[in-house]
Backbone as CSV, one residue per row, in Angstrom:
resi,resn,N_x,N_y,N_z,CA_x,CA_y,CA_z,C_x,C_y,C_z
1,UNK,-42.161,3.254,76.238,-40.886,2.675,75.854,-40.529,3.083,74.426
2,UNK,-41.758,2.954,73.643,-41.475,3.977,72.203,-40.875,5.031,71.621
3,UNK,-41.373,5.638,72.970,-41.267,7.031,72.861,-39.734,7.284,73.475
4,UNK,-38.781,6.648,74.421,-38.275,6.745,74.661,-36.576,6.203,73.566
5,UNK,-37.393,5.011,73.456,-36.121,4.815,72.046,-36.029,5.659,70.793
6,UNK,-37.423,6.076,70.614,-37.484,7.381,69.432,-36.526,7.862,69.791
7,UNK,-36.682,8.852,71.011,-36.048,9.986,71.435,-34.552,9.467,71.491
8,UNK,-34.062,8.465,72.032,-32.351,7.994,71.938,-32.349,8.214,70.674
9,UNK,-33.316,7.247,69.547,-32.297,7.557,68.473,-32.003,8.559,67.330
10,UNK,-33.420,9.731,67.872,-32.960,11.219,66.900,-31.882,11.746,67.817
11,UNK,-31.322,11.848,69.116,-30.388,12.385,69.766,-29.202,11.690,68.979
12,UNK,-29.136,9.923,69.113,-28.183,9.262,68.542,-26.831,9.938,67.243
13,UNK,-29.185,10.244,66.215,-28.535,10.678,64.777,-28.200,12.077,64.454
14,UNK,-28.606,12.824,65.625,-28.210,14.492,66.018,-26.897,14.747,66.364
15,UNK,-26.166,13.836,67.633,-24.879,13.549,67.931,-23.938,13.079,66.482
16,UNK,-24.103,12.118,66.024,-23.451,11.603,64.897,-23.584,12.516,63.257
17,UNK,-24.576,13.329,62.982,-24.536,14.018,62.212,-24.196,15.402,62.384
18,UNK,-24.017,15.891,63.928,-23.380,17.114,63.961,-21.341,16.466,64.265
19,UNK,-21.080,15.362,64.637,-19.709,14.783,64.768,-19.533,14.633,63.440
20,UNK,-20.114,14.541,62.351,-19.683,14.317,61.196,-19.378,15.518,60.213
21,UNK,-20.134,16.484,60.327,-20.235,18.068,60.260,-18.925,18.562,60.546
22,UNK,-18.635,18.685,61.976,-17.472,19.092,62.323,-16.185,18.517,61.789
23,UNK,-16.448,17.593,61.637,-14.948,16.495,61.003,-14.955,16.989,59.414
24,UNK,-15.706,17.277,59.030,-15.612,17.883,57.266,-15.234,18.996,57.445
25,UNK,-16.117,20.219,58.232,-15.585,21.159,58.637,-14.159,21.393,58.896
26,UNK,-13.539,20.735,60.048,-12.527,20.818,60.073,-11.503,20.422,58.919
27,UNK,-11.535,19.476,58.375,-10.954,18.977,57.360,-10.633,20.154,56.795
28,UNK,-11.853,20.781,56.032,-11.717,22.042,55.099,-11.029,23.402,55.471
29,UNK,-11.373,23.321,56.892,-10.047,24.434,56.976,-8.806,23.803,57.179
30,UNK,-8.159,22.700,57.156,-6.966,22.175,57.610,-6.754,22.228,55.450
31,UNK,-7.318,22.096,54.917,-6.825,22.226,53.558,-6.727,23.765,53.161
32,UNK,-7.646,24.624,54.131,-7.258,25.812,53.621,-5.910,26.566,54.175
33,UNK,-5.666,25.481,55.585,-4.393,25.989,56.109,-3.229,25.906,54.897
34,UNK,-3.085,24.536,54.843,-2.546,23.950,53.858,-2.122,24.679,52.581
35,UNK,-3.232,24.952,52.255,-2.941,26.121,50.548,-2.507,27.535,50.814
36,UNK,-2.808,28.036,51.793,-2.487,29.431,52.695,-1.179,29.113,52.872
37,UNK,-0.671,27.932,53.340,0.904,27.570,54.098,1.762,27.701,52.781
38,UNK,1.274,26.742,51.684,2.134,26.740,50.346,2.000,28.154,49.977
39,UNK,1.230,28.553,49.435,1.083,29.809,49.139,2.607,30.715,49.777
40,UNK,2.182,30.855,50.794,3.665,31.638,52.087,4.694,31.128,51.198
41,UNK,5.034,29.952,50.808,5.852,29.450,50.785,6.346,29.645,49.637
42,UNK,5.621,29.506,48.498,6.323,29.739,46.775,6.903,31.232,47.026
43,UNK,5.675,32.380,47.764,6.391,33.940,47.874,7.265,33.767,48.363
44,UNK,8.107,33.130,49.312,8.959,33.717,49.888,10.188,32.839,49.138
45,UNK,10.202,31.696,48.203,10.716,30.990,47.394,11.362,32.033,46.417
46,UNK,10.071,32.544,45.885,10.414,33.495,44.738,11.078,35.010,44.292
47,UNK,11.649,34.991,45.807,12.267,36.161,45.921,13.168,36.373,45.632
48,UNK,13.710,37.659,44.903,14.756,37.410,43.812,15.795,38.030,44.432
49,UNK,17.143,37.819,44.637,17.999,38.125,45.543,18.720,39.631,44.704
50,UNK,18.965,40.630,44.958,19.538,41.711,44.070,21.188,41.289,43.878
51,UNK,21.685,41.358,42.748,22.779,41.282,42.081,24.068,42.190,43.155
52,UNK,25.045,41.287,43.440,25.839,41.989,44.515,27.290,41.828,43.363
53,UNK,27.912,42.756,43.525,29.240,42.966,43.519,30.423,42.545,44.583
54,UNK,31.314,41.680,44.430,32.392,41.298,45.098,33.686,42.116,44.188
55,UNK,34.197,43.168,45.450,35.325,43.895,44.975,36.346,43.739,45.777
56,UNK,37.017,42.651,45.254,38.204,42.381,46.158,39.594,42.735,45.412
57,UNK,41.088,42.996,46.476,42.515,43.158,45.935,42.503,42.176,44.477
58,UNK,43.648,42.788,44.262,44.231,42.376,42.977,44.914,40.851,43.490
59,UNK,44.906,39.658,43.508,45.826,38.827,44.193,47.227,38.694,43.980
60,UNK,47.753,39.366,43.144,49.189,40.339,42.692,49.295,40.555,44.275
61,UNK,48.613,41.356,44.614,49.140,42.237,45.969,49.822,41.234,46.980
62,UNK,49.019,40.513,47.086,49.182,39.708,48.506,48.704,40.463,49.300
63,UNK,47.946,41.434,49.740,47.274,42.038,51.098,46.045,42.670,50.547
64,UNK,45.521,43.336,51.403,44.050,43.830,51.231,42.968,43.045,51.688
65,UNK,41.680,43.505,50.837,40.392,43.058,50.702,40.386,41.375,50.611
66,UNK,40.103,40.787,50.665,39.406,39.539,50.384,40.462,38.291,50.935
67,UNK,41.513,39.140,51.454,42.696,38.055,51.757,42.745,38.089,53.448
68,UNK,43.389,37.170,54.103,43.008,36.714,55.424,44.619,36.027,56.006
69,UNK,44.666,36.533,57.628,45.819,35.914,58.162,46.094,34.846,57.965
70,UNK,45.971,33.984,57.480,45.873,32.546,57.770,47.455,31.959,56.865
71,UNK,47.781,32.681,56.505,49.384,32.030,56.073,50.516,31.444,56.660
72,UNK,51.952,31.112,56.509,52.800,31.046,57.291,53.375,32.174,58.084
73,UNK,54.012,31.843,59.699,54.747,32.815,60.380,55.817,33.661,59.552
74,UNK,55.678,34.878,59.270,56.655,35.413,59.025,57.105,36.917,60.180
75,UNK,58.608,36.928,59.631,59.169,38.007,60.713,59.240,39.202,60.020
76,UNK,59.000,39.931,60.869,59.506,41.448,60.348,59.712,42.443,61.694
77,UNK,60.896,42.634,61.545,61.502,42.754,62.486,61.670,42.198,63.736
78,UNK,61.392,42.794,65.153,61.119,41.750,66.296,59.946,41.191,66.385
79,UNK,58.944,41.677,64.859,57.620,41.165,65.212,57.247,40.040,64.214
80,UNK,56.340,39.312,64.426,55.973,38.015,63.716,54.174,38.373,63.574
81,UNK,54.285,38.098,62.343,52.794,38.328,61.724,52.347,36.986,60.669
82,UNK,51.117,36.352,60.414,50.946,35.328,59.356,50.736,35.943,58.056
83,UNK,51.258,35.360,57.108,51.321,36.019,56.407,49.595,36.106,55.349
84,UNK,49.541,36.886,54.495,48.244,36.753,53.900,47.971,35.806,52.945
85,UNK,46.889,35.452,53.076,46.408,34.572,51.857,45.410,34.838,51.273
86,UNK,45.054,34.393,50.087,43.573,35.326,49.301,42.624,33.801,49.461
87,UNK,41.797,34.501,50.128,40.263,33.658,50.731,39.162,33.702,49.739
88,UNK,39.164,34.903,49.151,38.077,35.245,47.605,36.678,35.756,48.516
89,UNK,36.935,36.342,50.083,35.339,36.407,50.392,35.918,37.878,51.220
90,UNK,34.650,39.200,51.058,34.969,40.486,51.616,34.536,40.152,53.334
91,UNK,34.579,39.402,53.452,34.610,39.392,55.344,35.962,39.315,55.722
92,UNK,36.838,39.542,54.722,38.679,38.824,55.333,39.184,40.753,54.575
93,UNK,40.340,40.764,55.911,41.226,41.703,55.130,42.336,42.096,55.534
94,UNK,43.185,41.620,54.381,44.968,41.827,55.626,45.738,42.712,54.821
95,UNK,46.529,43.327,56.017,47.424,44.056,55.559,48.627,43.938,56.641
96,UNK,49.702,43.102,56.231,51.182,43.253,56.644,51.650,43.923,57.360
97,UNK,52.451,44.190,58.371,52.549,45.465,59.035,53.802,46.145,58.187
98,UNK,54.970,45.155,57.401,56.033,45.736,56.753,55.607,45.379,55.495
C-alpha cells in the first residue's frame, strides 16, 4: 500500500510540475509574441510618408484640375452641363464644354 501511494504521489508531483512548466513556458512565448507584435507595430508606425505635391488650376479659371461638376445647371446651347466648382483635391477635373 506504501509503495503504491509513493508511486501516486511522484506521478501526482511529475503531472503538476511538468503542468506548471508548460504554463511558464507558454506564458514566455505569449510575451515574446507580444514584443515581436509591438515591435511590427512602431515599424510600420514610423514610416515616413514622401512629400507629395498638389498641382491644381488657378481658381481664377473656374475649370481644370482640382475642380469638379458639382455646380449649378447651366446652358450652353441645347446642352446643359453643371457648372464647375473648385474641390482643392486632384481626383476632380472639369472642363466646360463652352
Amino acid at each position: 500500500m506504501r509503495k503504491v501511494f509513493s508511486l501516486s504521489l511522484a506521478i501526482l508531483s511529475l503531472v503538476i510540475g511538468g503542468g506548471y512548466y508548460n504554463y511558464q513556458m507558454k506564458q514566455a512565448e505569449e510575451q515574446a509574441l507580444d514584443a515581436t507584435l509591438l515591435a511590427n507595430l512602431e515599424a510600420l508606425v514610423s514610416i515616413e510618408l514622401p512629400e507629395v505635391s498638389i498641382t491644381c488650376d488657378k481658381p481664377d479659371n473656374k475649370k481644370g484640375l482640382c475642380f469638379g461638376p458639382f455646380g449649378k445647371l447651366v446652358m450652353c446651347g441645347e446642352y446643359t452641363y453643371n457648372e464647375c466648382v473648385w474641390m482643392g483635391s486632384q481626383m476632380y477635373s472639369c472642363y466646360p464644354p463652352c
